[in-house]
N, C-alpha and C positions, 0 to 999 in steps of 0.2 A: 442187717444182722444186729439183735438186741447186743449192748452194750459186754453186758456178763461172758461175752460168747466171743468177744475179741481176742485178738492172741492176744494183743497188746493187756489189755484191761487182764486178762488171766495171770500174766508175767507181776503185772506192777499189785497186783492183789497177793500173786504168793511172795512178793519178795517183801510187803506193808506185814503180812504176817511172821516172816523169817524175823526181819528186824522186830520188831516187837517183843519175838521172844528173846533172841539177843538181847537186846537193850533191858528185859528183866533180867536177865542172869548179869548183866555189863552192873549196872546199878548198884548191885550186890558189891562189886569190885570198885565201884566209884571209875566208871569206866563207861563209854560211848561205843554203839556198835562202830560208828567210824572209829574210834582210837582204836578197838579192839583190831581192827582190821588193815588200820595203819602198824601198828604192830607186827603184824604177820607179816607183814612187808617192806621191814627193815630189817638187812643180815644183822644176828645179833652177836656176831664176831667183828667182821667188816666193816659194820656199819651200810647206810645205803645212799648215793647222791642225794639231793633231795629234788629234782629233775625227774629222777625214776618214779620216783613211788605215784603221783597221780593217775600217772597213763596204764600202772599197776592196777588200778583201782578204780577206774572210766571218772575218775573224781576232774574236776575244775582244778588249776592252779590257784585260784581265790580263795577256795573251801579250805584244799591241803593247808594252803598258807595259816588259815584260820586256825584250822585242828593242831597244825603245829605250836604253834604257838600257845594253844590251852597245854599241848604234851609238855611243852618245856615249863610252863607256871606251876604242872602237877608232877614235876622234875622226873618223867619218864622219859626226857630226851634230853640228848646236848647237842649242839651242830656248835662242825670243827671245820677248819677248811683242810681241802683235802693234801697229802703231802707232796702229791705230784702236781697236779694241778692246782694252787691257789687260788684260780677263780671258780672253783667245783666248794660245794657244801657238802659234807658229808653228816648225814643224822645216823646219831649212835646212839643206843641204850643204854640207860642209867640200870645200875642193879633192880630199882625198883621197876625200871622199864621191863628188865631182862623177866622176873618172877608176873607182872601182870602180862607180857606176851605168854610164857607158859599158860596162864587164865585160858587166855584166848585161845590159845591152840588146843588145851584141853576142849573146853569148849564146844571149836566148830569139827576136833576130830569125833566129839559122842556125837553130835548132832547127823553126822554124816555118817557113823554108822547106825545109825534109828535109821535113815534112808535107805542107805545097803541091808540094812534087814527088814526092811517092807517092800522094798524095789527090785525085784530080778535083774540082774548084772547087767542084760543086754539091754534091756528098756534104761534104763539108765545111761549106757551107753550112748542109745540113740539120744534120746532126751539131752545129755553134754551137746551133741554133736549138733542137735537142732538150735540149744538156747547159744553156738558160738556163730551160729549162721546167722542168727537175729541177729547177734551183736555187731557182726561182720556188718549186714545191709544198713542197722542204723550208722553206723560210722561211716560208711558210703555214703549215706544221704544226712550224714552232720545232723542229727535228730530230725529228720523231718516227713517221717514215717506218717502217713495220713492214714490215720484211726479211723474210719467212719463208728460213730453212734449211732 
C-alpha cells in the first residue's frame, strides 16, 4: 500500500495540518498548540492535579512537565498543593491563564464548527467513533502499530 494511503500516514498528516493552523492563530496569542490545549484541560475554578492532565492529552509526563513549566515562566499557571491531599499538585490558572484558555476555546469551538458545517452529523459521528478505536488499539499495543510503507 503506497505510503499516502495508510490510515496511519492519513491521521498523522491531518493532524501536521490542524496544528499548523493552530499554532498560526496560538502565535498571535504568544501561545503553543500544546499550551492552548493544556489549558483546555485545567478546571478553571478547581483547578486540575497535575497527574490528570497528560493522560488528558495522550501527552508524555516529560513533555507536560516541560510545557508546564514554560506556563508557569509566561505566569499562566500556578501549582499549589492540594488542600486535602498534600502530596497531590494542583495546577490552577492565573487570570492571564483564565482570558488565554478562553483564546483557546474560542478557537477550537470555530474551528469545529467549519467541521460541523462541512461534515454531515453522522459521518462525523462515525469518524469520533473510528479515530477513538485507533487510539484504543494504539494504546493496546504501547505505540507499536506497524505502518507498512
Amino acid at each position: 500500500m503506497p505510503r499516502k494511503e495508510t490510515t496511519c500516514s492519513r491521521v498523522k498528516q491531518a493532524w501536521h495540518v490542524i496544528a499548523r493552523m493552530y499554532n498560526n492563530e496560538a502565535v498571535i496569542h504568544e501561545l503553543t498548540t500544546t499550551i492552548g490545549f493544556v489549558l483546555l484541560n485545567i478546571d478553571a475554578v478547581e483547578g486540575t492535579p497535575s497527574t490528570s492532565i497528560a493522560p488528558l492529552l495522550g501527552m508524555e509526563p516529560t513533555s507536560l512537565s516541560r510545557t508546564l513549566q514554560t506556563m508557569e515562566k509566561k505566569k499562566l499557571i500556578v501549582r499549589k498543593k492540594d488542600a486535602d491531599d498534600g502530596r497531590m499538585v494542583r495546577i490552577l490558572l492565573t487570570e492571564k491563564g483564565r482570558r488565554k484558555r478562553e483564546i483557546s476555546k474560542n478557537t477550537v469551538k470555530d474551528f469545529n464548527k467549519d467541521i460541523s458545517d462541512l461534515i454531515d452529523a453522522e459521518k462525523l459521528t462515525v469518524f469520533n467513533e473510528v479515530v477513538k478505536q485507533i487510539a484504543q488499539l494504539a494504546e493496546e499495543k504501547k505505540f507499536t502499530i506497524n505502518c507498512k510503507v
